[in-house]
C-alpha positions as CSV (number, residue, x, y, z in Angstrom):
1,X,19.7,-5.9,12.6
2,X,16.4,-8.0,13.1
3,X,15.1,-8.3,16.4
4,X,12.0,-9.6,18.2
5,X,9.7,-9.8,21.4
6,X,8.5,-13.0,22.4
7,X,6.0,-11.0,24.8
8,X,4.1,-9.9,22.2
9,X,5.2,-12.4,19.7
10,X,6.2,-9.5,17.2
11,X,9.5,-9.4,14.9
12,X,11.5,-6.5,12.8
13,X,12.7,-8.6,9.9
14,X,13.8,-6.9,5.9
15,X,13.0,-8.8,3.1
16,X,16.4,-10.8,2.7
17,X,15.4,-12.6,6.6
18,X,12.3,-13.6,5.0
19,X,14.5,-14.9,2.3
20,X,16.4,-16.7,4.9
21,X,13.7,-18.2,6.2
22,X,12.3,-19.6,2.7
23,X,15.2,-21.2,1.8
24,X,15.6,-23.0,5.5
25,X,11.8,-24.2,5.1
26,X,12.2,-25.7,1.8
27,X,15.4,-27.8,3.6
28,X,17.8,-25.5,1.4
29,X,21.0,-23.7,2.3
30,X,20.8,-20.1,1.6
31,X,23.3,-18.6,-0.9
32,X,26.2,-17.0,0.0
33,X,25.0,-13.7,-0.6
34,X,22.0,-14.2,2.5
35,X,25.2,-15.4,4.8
36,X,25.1,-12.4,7.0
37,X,21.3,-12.3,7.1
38,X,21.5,-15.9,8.3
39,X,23.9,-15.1,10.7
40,X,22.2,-12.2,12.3
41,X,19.2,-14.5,12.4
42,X,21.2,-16.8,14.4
43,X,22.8,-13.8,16.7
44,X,19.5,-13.5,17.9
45,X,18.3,-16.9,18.4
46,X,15.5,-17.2,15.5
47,X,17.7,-19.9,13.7
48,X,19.9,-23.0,15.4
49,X,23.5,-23.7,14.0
50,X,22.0,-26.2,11.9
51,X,19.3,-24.0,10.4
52,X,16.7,-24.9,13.2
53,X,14.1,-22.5,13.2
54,X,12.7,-20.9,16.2
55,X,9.2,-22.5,17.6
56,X,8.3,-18.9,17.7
57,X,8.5,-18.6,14.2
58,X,6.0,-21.5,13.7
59,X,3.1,-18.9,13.2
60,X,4.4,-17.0,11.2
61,X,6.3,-18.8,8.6
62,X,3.6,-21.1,8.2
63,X,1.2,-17.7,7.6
64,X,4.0,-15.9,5.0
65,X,4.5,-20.0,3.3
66,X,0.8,-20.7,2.5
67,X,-1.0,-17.7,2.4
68,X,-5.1,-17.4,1.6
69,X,-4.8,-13.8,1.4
70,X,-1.8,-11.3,0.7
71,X,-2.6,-7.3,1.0
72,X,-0.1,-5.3,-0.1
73,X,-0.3,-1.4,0.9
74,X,2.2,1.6,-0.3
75,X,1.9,5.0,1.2
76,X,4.2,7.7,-0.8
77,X,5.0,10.9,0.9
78,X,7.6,13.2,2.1
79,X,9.9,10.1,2.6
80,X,9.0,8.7,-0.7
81,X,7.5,4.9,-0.7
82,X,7.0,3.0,2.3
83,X,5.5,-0.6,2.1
84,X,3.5,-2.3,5.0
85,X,0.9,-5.4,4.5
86,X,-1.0,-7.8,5.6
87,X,-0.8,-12.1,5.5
88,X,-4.0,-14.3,5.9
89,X,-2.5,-17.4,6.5
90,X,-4.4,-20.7,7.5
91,X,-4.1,-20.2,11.0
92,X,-3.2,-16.7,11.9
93,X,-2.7,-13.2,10.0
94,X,0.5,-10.8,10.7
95,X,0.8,-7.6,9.9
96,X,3.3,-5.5,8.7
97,X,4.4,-2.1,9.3
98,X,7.4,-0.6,7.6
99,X,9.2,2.9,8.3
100,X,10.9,5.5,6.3
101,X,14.5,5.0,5.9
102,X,14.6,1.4,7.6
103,X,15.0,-1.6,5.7
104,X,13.0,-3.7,8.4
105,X,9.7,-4.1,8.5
106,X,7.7,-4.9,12.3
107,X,5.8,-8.2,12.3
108,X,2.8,-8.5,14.7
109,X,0.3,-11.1,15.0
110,X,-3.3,-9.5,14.5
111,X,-7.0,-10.9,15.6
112,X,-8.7,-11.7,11.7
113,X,-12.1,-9.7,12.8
114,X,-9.9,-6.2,13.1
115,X,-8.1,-6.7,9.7
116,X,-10.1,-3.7,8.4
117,X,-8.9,-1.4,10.7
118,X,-5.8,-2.6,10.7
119,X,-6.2,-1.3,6.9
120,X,-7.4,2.1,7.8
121,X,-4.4,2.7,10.5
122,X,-2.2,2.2,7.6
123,X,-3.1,4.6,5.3
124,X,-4.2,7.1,8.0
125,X,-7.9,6.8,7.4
126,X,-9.6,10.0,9.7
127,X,-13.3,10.7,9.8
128,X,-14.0,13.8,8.1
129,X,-16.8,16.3,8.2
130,X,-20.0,14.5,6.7
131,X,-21.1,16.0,3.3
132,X,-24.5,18.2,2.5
133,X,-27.5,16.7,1.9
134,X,-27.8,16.1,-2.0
135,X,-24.2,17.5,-2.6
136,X,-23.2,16.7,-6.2
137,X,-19.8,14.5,-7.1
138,X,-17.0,16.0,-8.1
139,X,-14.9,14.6,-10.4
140,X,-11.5,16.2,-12.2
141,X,-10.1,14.9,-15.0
142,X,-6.4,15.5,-16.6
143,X,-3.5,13.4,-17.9
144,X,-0.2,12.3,-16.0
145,X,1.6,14.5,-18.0
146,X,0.1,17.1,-16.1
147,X,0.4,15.7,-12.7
148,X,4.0,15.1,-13.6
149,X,4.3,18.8,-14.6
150,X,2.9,19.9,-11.6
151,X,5.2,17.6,-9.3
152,X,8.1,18.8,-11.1
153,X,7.1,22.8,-10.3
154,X,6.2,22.0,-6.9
155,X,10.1,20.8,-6.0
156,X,11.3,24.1,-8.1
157,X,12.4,27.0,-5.4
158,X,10.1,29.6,-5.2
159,X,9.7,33.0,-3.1
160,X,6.6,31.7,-1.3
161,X,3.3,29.9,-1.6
162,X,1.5,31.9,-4.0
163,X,4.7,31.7,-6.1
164,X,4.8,28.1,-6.0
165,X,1.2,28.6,-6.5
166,X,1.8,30.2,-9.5
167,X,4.6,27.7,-10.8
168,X,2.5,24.8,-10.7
169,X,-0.4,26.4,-12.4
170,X,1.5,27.8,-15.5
171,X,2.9,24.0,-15.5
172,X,-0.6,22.7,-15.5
173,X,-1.7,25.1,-18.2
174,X,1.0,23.7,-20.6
175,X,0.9,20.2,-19.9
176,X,-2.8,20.4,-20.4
177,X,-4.9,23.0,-22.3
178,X,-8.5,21.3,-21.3
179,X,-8.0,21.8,-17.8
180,X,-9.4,25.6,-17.4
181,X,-11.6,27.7,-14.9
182,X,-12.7,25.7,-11.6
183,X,-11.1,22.5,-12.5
184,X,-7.6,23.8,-13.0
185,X,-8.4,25.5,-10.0
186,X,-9.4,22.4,-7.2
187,X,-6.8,20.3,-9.1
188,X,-4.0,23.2,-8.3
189,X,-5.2,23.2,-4.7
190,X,-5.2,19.7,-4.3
191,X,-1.7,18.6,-5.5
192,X,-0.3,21.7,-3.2
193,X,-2.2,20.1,-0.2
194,X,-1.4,16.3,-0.9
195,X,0.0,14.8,2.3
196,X,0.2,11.6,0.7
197,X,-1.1,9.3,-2.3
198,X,-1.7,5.5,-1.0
199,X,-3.3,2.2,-2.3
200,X,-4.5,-1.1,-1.7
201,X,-4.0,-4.4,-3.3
202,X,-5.4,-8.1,-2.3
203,X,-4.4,-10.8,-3.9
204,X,-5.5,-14.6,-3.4
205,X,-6.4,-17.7,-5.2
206,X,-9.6,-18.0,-6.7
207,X,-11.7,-18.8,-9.6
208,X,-12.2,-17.5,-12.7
209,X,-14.6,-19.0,-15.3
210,X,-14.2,-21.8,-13.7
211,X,-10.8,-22.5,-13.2
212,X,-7.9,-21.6,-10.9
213,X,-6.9,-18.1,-11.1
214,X,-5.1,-15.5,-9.0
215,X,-7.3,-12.9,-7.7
216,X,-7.1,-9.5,-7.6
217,X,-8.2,-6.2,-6.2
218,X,-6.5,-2.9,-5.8
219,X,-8.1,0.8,-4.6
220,X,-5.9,4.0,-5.2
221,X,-6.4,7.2,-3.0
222,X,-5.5,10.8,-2.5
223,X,-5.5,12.0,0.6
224,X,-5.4,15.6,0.0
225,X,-5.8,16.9,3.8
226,X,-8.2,19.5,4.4
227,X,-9.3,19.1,0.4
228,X,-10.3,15.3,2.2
229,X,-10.1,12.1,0.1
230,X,-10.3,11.6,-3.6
231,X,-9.9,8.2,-5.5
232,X,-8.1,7.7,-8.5
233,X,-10.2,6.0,-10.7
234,X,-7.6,6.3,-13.4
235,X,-5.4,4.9,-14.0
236,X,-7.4,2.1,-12.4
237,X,-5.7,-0.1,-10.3
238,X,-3.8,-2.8,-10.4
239,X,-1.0,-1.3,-12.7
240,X,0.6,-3.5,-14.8
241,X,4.5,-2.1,-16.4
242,X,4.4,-0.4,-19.4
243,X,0.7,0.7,-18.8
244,X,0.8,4.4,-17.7
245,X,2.4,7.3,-20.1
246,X,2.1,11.0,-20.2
247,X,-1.0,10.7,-22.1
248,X,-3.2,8.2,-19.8
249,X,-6.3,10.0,-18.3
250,X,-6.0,11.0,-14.8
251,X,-9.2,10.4,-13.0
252,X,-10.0,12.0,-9.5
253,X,-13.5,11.7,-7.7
254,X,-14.5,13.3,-4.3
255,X,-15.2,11.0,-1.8
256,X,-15.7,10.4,2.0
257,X,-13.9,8.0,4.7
258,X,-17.1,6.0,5.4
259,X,-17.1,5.6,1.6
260,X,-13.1,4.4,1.8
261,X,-13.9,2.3,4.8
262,X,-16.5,0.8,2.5
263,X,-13.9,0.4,-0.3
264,X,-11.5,-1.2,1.5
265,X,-14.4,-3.8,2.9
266,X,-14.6,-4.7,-0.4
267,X,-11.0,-5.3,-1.4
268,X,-11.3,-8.5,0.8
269,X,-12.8,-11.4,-0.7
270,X,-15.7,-13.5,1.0
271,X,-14.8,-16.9,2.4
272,X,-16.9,-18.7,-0.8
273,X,-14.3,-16.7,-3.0
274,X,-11.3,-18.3,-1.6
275,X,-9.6,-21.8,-3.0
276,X,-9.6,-23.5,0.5
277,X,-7.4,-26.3,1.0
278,X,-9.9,-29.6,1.6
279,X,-12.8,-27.6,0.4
């Protein structure tokens, strides 16, 4: 059921309210199939019996209709995918936060200057210890096949860890014969410590060459707990379907959460980057 607090002007809506609310905004009846969503919606006061929406709604609908900036951000782990974001609209930005399991998402209204925190807090982002002076990168390279491979061992029963150990490495040996010595090694030890695999994508419109184009920008990251942070660089981000098969290069490199905080900095585009309505 979607619910809301007027105190803090927040909302827990799923993705067929927001559908509601599209259709009611464009002066449209929503089809029978978002009846019920439309009913709950009027349950709780959001919409009128005549498809009046709430005046609390005004900042937020008029944020999720005309956008400047959408950020999109999926976390997978134990629970599988969970999706939370971000909307820059003309006059305010809302966050969202979703949960495992729940098919609403929360809805708050969030001060523009924070929105790179409010980044971080989503994807867990934790200072770690600060790497040695002249400490050289570290970068592991494999296929998906193999990361698949792995994956697959890891959910196989197994007596203990150092059986499970020994699962996925026998699986990583077979699904690909370059990976040997040091590298098989850190690559074992960091899909058995992976607490979670998230990433990043803005989106806007922009220019390109010259002419209106949709923007975009993605970052993809391990976060391998004590083994720290790594970024995929491949297969780089955005994905588009069809792209990735067992043969695409995986690409992991080392890196550090001022480096991420950086990162996601840069996701965001400047103001001159943005199509501004009246500019």
């Amino acid at each position: 059921m979607p619910s809301y607090d007027s105190s803090r002007v927040r909302f827990r809506l799923a993705d067929r309210h927001i559908a509601v609310f599209a259709h009611l905004l464009d002066g449209e009846t929503p089809p029978e199939e978002l009846w019920e969503s439309l009913v709950e919606l009027q349950r709780i006061g959001l919409v009128g019996e005549e498809g009046e929406l709430a005046p609390l709604l005004r900042d937020l609908l008029g944020a999720l209709s005309d956008p400047m900036v959408v950020i999109q951000v999926e976390v997978t782990g134990e629970h599988g995918p969970v999706n939370h974001g971000v909307i820059v609209g003309q006059e305010a930005v809302f966050s969202h936060d979703g949960w495992p399991g729940e098919e609403e998402s929360e809805y708050v209204s969030i001060e523009p200057n924070t929105l790179v925190w409010e980044l971080a807090r989503k994807v867990n982002l934790h200072r770690g210890d600060k790497p040695e002076e002249g400490e050289p990168d570290v970068r592991l390279t494999t296929t998906m096949a193999a990361l698949d491979a792995a994956f697959v061992a890891l959910e196989e029963p197994a007596a203990d860890d150092d059986a499970t150990r020994e699962s996925v490495r026998k699986a990583l040996m077979e699904a690909d014969s370059g990976l040997q010595g040091p590298d098989l090694g850190r690559f074992l030890e960091l899909v058995v410590s992976l607490n979670a695999t998230w990433r990043i994508t803005t989106a806007w419109d922009g220019r390109h060459e010259d002419q209106p184009s949709t923007m975009i920008r993605a970052l993809a990251v391990w976060d391998c707990g004590p083994l720290g942070y790594w970024i995929r660089e491949q297969p780089e981000e955005p994905i588009m379907p069809g792209q990735v098969g067992p043969d695409t290069p995986l690409v992991l490199v080392k890196s550090t959460p001022g480096e991420i905080w950086e990162k996601i900095t840069d996701l965001l585009p400047d103001r001159d980057e943005l199509t501004i309505e009246g500019e």
